[in-house]
Steps between C-alpha positions, in 0.01 A plus 500: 500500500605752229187690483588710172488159305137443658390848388655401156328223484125620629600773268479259206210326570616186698336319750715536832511230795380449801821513617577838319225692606515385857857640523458808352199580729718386823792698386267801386353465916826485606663794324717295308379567170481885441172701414637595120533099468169433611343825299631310235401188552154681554495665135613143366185359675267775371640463105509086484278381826505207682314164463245429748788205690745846511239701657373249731902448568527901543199503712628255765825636490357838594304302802803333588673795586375562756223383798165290427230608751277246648134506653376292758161626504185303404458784245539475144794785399465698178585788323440756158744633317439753202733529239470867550294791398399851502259561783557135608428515888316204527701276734470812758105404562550187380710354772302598805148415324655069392644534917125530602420185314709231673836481298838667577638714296906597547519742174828604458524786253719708260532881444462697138641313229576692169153731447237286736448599869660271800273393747725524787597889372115579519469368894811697579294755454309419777622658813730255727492216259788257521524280190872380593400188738703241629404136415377490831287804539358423191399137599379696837276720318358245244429263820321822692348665239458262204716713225763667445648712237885501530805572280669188423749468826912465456426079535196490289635436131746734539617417146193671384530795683781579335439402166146719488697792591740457209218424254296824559809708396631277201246466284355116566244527740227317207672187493283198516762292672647773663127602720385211513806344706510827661108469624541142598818502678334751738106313515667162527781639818170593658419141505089575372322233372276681257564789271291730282669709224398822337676467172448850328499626173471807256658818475576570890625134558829334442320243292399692224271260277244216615733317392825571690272507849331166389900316477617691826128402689601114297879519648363594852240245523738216379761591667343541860338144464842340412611641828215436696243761521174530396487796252229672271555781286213742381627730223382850546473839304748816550391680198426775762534584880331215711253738730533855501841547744859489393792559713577440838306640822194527238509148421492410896208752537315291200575172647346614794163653253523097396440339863285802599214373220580825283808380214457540155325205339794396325736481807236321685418244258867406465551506868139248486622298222913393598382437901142282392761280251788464764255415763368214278878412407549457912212305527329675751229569262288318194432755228637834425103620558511422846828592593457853336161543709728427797758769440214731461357457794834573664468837353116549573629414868783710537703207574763554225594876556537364896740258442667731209501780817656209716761360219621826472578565899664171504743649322498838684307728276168705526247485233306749697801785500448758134674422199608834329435555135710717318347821331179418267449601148290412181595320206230581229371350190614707179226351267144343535434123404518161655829356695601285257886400683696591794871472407512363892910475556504884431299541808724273675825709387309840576463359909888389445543847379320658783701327744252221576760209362856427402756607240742303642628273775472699849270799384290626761142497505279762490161371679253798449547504157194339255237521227118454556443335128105628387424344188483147386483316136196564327379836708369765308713861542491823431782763441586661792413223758709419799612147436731475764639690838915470537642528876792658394725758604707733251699483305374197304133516521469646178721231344292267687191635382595520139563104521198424674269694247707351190414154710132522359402410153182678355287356232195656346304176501417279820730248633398146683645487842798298616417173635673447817553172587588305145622171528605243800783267517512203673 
């Protein structure tokens, strides 16, 4: 295989084989093919794409790699998977509440990519948490407990693991066929029959236009069928923070505000709306009314934050044990008016600049480190209001700051709200 001609020729818009792409994943997996070779490869994808055949080719490529779980329960399996956000903790309460309502749920997760959080950085948070599980202790703890959130193991799509790496520090992370083979490979290794997808878009999102999020949800959804699984996409706003929390240990203490009956309407109703539609995708129930009356009740009961409390000692952590926050300060408003924007990715880079994500491969995270975001579109302000707290130590809190407060547009006549949920894809 000479893979410089295949990046030549992806490079120049033709259509590779089967054959091709299969053997540059395998020797990609098998350290054969060198990361600047498949960086490259990557910026070819991102500037001429793929046709939906070379994605679905990509994607099984990526599952080949590796192990294919299986589930001998009567239980349906399913998943979510959100194209990423800022304040995007929803598969944390999520999980636990869909486990309560007869379906399995073996979530394996990412970390940070580019400015959104990571959903397996925010639970390291938690005290004890192990998110590096074998096949086996993850099939263990899904059998126990229902769910799991995991990092992707060394023999699940291993090709992918290495390949999301490379793309958050390259430049290519919002490539169509680049996430969506990287999303499937994982859901479809996990061997779930059903999956929902959170397909956001506006100024915090990868997807920056309805548009764009409307042909990644389309490439999801037709690509997951061709291999097998049942898949839905709802296209969602990030035009600003989704509830109030950004960061890491403050996004776990939110998630927990979700399942305790006290999250922010927007979080909830997400949280609601992705579980009531994969429950109907599963079968297990009729209408998206019922099903969201069910998850509901699993919050009214307690039931959810139980087997969130349980989930999370399965994989030896304590939800109970405190979760520092970093020194608080104010971020206030420097004229009066009505939100009219949030410029959402600059909140994401000021948590990346407080230590709360990733400059590069390897960088440590810093887990006390957050914002508490006040103000939403369309809310009337004054000069001089706190819009937002920053967890932050010095000596980049007032860097931080200064991008959070530039974050907020100001108009001097009222703005509509954003709607949340847009558009669904199925």
């Amino acid at each position: 295989m000479n893979v410089a001609h295949l990046i030549a020729q992806k490079r120049d818009g033709q259509t590779l084989t089967e054959k091709d792409i299969h053997h540059l994943i395998d020797g990609f997996t098998a350290g054969e093919v060198p990361e600047y070779q498949m960086s490259a490869f990557s910026m070819a994808v991102f500037f001429q794409g793929m046709t939906l055949e070379e994605t679905t080719c990509l994607t099984q490529a990526m599952v080949a790699s590796g192990e294919i779980l299986k589930w001998r329960g009567s239980k349906p399996s399913v998943d979510k998977h959100s194209t990423g956000g800022i304040g995007d903790k929803i598969s944390i309460p999520l999980a636990p509440l869909l486990a309560c309502c007869d379906v399995e749920v073996p979530m394996i997760s990412g970390r940070g990519l580019g400015m959104t959080g990571g959903t397996l950085d925010k639970l390291e948070s938690i005290l004890g948490y192990r998110a590096d599980l074998s096949v086996d202790e993850f099939t263990s703890v899904v059998n126990w407990n229902g769910c799991s959130i995991a990092s992707a193991s060394e023999t699940i799509a291993p090709a992918d693991r290495k390949l999301y790496a490379l793309r958050d520090v390259t430049g290519t992370v919002p490539s169509i066929p680049l996430i969506t083979a990287s999303i499937l490979s994982k859901k479809i290794a996990e061997g779930v029959d059903a999956l929902i997808l959170d397909v956001k878009w506006g100024s915090g999102a990868f997807m920056k236009t309805r548009d764009d999020a409307r042909a990644l949800a389309r490439s999801l959804v037709d690509v997951g069928k061709l291999l097998g699984v049942k898949s839905k996409a709802l296209i969602t706003d990030m035009n600003q923070p989704l509830g109030r929390m950004i960061g890491n240990a403050v996004e776990v203490d939110e998630s927990v505000d979700i399942l305790s009956g006290n999250g922010p309407q927007d979080a909830v109703e997400l949280t609601l709306s992705l579980g009531a539609e994969l429950l109907v995708l599963a079968n297990v129930d009729a209408d998206v009314g019922s099903a969201k009356a069910k998850l509901q009740d699993k919050i009214d009961s307690g039931d959810g934050l139980k087997r969130l409390r349980e989930m999370i000692s399965s994989h030896g952590g304590d939800l109970n044990a405190p979760r520092e926050r970093a020194l608080e300060s104010s971020v206030k408003a420097n004229q009066s008016g009505y939100v009219s924007r949030v410029n959402t990715q600059r909140i994401g880079l000021a948590v990346i600049e407080m230590g709360g994500g990733r400059k590069k491969m390897g960088d440590p995270i810093n887990h006390t480190t957050g914002i508490e975001f006040l103000v939403r579109i369309g809310d009337k302000i004054e000069a001089g209001q706190e819009i937002a707290k920053l967890f932050c130590e010095s000596p980049v809190r007032q860097y931080a700051a200064e991008l959070v407060g530039a974050s907020v547009g100001v108009s001097p006549t009222p703005t509509e709200p954003q709607t949340l949920i847009v558009e669904t894809v199925q």
